[in-house]
C-alpha positions in Angstrom: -14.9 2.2 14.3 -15.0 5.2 12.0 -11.9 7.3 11.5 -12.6 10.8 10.9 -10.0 12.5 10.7 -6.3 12.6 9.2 -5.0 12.5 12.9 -7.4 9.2 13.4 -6.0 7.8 9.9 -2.4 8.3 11.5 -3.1 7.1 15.2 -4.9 3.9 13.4 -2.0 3.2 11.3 0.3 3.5 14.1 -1.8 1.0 15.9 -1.7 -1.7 13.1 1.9 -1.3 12.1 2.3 -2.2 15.9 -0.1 -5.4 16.0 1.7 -6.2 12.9 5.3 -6.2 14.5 3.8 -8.4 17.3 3.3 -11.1 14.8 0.0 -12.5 13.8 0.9 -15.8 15.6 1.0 -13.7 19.0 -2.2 -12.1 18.9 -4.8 -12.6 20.8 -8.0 -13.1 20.2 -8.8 -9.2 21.1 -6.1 -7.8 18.7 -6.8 -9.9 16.1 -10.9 -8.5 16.5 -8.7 -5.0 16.6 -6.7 -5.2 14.0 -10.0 -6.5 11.7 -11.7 -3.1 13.2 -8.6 -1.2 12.0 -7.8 -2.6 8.6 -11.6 -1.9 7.7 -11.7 2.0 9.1 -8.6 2.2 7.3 -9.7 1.1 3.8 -12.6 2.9 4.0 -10.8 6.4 4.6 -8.1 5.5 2.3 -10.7 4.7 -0.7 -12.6 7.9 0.1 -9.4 10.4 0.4 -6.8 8.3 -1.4 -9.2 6.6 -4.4 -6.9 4.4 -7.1 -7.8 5.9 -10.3 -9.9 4.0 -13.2 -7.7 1.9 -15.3 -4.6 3.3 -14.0 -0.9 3.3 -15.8 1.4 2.0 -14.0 3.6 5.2 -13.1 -0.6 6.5 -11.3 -0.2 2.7 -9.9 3.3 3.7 -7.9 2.1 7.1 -7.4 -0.7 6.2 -5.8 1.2 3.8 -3.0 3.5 6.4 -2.3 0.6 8.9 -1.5 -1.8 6.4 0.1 0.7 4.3 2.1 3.4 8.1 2.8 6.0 6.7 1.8 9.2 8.4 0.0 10.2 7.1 -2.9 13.5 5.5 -0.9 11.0 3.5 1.3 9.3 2.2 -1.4 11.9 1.3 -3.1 13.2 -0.6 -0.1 10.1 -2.4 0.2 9.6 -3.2 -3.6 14.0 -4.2 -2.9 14.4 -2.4 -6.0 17.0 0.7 -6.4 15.6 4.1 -6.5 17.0 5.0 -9.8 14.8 1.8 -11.4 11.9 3.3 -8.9 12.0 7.0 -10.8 11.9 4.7 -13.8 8.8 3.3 -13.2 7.4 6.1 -12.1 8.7 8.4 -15.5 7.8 5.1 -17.6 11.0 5.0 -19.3 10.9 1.1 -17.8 8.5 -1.5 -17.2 8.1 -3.4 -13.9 9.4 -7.1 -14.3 7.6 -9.5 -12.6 9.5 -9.6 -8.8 8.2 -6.0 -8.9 4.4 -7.2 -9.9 3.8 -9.4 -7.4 5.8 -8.1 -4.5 3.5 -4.9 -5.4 0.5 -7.8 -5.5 1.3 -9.4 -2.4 2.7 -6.5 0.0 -0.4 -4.0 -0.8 -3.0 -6.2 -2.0 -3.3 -4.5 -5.6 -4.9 -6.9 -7.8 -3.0 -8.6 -10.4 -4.9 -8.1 -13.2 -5.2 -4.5 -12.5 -1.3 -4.3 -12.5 -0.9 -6.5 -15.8 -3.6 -4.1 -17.2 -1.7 -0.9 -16.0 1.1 -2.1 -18.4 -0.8 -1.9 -21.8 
C-alpha cells in the first residue's frame, strides 16, 4: 500500500484510529495484516512530508507531534494529561518536561528515549 496523497494520509488514519478502538485483542487475523499495511504507508508519508528534525530541542520535539499527528495544542495536552499552560511551556522552553511527560511522549508516539533525553541538553 502506498499513500499518495494527503486525502490518502487522512482516509488511512481514519482507518487505524478505527482498528485501534476495536482493540487489538478483537482483531482478526485480516486487520491485524491491515493495520501492519497501514502503520507502514503511514510512516513512510509521515517521514517524507512530516521529517523530525536532526538533533531536535525539545520545544521542535512537541512541535513536531502537533504537526505530524494534527493535533491542537489542547489535544495534546490531554493526551500527554498535562495542562495546556505547562504544554505552551514546553513548547516556549521556559520549562522542562519531567519524566511522566518523557515517557508518556516515549510510549504513546514511539519517540525514542534517548532522542528525548538528548532534546533536553
Amino acid at each position: 500500500m502506498k499513500i499518495k496523497t494527503k486525502q490518502d494520509y487522512f482516509t488511512a488514519m481514519a482507518e487505524i484510529e478505527g482498528l485501534y478502538q476495536k482493540g487489538f485483542s478483537k482483531l482478526n487475523s485480516t486487520e491485524e495484516k491491515r493495520l501492519s499495511l497501514l502503520a507502514e504507508a503511514v510512516e513512510v508519508w509521515e517521514s517524507i512530508h512530516y521529517p523530525m528534525p536532526i538533533n531536535p530541542r525539545f520545544p521542535e520535539i512537541i512541535e513536531y507531534l502537533l504537526n505530524s499527528k494534527h493535533m491542537s495544542q489542547s489535544d495534546l495536552a490531554e493526551e500527554l494529561n498535562i495542562s495546556k499552560g505547562f504544554l505552551n511551556q514546553l513548547l516556549h522552553g521556559s520549562k522542562s518536561p519531567n519524566t511522566e511527560v518523557l515517557k508518556t511522549i516515549h510510549t504513546k508516539f514511539q519517540i525514542d528515549g534517548n532522542l528525548l533525553l538528548e532534546s533536553l541538553i
